[in-house]
DRENTI-559191 format. One line per 2 residues: number of its first residue (from 1); for each residue x, y, z of N, C-alpha, C. Coordinates in steps of 0.02 Angstrom, whole numbers, plus 50000, padded with zeros to 5 digits. Example, Ala and Ser with C-alpha at 12.3 -4.5 7.8 and 13.67 -1.06 7.14 Angstrom:
<rs>
1	50660 49716 50390 50615 49775 50390 50660 49835 50390  50642 49888 50354 50684 49947 50357 50645 50002 50394
</rs>
This chain:
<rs>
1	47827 42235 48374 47830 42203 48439 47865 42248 48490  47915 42285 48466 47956 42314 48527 47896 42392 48542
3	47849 42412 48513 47837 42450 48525 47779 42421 48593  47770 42378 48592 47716 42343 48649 47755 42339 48705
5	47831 42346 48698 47860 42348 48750 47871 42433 48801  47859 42462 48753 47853 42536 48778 47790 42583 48782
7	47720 42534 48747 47671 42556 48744 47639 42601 48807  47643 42570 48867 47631 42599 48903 47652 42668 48955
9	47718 42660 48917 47766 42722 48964 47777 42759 48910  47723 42828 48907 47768 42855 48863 47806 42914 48891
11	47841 42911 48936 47899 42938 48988 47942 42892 49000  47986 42874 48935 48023 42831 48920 48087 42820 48996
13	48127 42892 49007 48169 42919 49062 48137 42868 49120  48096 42915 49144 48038 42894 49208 48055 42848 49213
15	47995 42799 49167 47964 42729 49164 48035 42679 49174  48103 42710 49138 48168 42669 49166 48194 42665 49210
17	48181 42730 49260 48199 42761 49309 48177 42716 49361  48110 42720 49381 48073 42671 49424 48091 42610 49413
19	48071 42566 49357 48081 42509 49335 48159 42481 49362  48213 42508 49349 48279 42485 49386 48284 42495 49458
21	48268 42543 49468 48246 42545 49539 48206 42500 49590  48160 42482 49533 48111 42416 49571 48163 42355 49563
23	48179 42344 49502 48217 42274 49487 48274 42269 49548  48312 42337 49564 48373 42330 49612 48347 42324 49676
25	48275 42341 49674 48263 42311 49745 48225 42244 49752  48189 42227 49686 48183 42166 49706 48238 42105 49709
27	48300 42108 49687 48358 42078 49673 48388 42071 49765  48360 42125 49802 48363 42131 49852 48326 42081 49921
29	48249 42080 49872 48186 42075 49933 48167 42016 49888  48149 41960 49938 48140 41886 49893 48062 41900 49871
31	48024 41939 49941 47956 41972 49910 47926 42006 49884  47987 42048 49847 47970 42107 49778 47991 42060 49733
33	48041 42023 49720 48066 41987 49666 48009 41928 49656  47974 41915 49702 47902 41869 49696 47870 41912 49645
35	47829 41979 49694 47768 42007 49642 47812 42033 49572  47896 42044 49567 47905 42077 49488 47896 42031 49438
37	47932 41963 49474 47928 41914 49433 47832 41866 49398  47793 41876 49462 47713 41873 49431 47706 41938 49368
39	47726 41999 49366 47698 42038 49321 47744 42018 49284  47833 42006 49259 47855 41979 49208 47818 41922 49178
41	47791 41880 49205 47777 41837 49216 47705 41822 49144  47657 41871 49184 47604 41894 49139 47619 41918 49059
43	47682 41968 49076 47676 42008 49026 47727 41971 48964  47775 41921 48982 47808 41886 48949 47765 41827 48917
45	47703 41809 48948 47673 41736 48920 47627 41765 48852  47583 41838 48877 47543 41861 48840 47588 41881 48752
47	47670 41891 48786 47714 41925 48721 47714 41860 48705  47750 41796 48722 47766 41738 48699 47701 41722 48639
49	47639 41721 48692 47592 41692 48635 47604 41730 48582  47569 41823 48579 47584 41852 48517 47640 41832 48489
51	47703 41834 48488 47749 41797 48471 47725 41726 48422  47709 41691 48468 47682 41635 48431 47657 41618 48348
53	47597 41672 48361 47560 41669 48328 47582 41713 48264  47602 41764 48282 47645 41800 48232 47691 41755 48169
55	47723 41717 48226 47777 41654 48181 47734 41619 48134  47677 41574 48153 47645 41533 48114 47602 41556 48070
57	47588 41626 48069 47554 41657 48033 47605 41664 47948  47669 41677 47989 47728 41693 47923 47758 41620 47911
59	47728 41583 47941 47747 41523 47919 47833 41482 47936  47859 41537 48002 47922 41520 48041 47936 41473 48099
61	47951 41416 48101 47999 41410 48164 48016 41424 48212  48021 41416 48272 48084 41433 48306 48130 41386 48336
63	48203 41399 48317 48249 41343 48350 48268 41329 48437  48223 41390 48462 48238 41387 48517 48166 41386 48542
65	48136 41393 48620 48061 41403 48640 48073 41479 48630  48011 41492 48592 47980 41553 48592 47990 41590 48669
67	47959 41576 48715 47974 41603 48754 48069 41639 48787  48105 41596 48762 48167 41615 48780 48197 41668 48723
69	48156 41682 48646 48174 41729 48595 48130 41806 48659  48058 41773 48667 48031 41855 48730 48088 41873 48758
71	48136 41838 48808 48164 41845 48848 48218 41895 48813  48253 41855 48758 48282 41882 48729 48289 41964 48694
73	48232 41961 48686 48184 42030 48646 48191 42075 48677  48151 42069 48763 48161 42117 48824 48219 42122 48843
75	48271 42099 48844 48330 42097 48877 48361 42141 48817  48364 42133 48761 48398 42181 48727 48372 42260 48718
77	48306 42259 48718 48266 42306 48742 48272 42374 48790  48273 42321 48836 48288 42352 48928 48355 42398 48899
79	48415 42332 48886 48496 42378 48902 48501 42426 48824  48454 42438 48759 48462 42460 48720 48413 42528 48754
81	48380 42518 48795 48357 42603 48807 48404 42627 48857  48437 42588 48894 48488 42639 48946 48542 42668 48911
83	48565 42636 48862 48620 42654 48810 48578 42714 48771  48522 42729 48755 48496 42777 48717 48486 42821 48788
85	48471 42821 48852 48427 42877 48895 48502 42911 48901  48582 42860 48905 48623 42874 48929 48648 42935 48850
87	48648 42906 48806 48704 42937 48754 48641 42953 48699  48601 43004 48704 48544 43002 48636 48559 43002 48575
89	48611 43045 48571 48649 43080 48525 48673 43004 48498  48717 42981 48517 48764 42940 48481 48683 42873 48471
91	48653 42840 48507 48610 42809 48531 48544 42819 48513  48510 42840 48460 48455 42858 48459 48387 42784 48487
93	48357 42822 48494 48289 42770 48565 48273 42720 48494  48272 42671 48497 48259 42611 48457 48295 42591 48397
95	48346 42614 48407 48414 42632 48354 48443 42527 48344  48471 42515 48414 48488 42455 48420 48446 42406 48425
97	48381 42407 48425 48312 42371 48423 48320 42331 48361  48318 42403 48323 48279 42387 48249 48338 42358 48202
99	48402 42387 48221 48446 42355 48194 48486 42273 48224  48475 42245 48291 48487 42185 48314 48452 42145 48308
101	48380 42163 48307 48310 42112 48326 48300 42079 48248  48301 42113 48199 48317 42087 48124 48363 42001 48113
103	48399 42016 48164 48480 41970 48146 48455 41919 48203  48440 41921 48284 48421 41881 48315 48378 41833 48292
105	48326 41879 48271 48270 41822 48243 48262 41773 48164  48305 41796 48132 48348 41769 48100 48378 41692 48112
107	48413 41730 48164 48465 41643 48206 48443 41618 48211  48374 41628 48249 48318 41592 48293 48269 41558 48255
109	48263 41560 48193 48210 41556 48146 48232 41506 48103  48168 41469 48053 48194 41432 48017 48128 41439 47963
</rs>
């Protein structure tokens, strides 16, 4: 799953670069924070479903809405690549992914 989150950028730097840049200005502009939030929007329902279906396939639960584990997913995501673009060395790029996302979904699961 986390790799669907980076599928498309593979200019990991860049693709963060812009991306915070957009977010700090839509946090700014009620009409960028409109169109970021339609493409979150998209791209969180399409993960939720996969999500979904993934679960019932393995025959899991969730204690919370699926959609708020997406949220969850991307959000650890997002601040686990600035901690890797920032410190590689100590930080390697999907280092804290693969080792948090294990234990979250866990909690979340039944």
């Amino acid at each position: 799953m986390l790799g669907l989150l980076d599928e498309a950028a593979p200019d990991q730097r860049r693709w963060h670069l812009i991306s915070t840049e957009f977010t700090l200005h839509a946090l700014r502009s009620p009409e960028a924070a409109r169109a970021l939030n339609e493409q979150r929007e998209m791209f969180r329902s399409r993960l939720t479903q996969l999500v979904e279906e993934i679960a019932e396939t393995n025959g899991l639960e969730f204690s919370v809405p699926a959609e708020q584990f997406v949220r969850m997913v991307m959000a650890l995501h997002e601040g686990a690549r600035s901690e890797s673009l920032l410190e590689p060395r100590k930080v390697p790029a999907g280092s804290l992914e693969h080792t948090f996302l294990p234990m979250v979904l866990e909690a979340v699961t039944r």
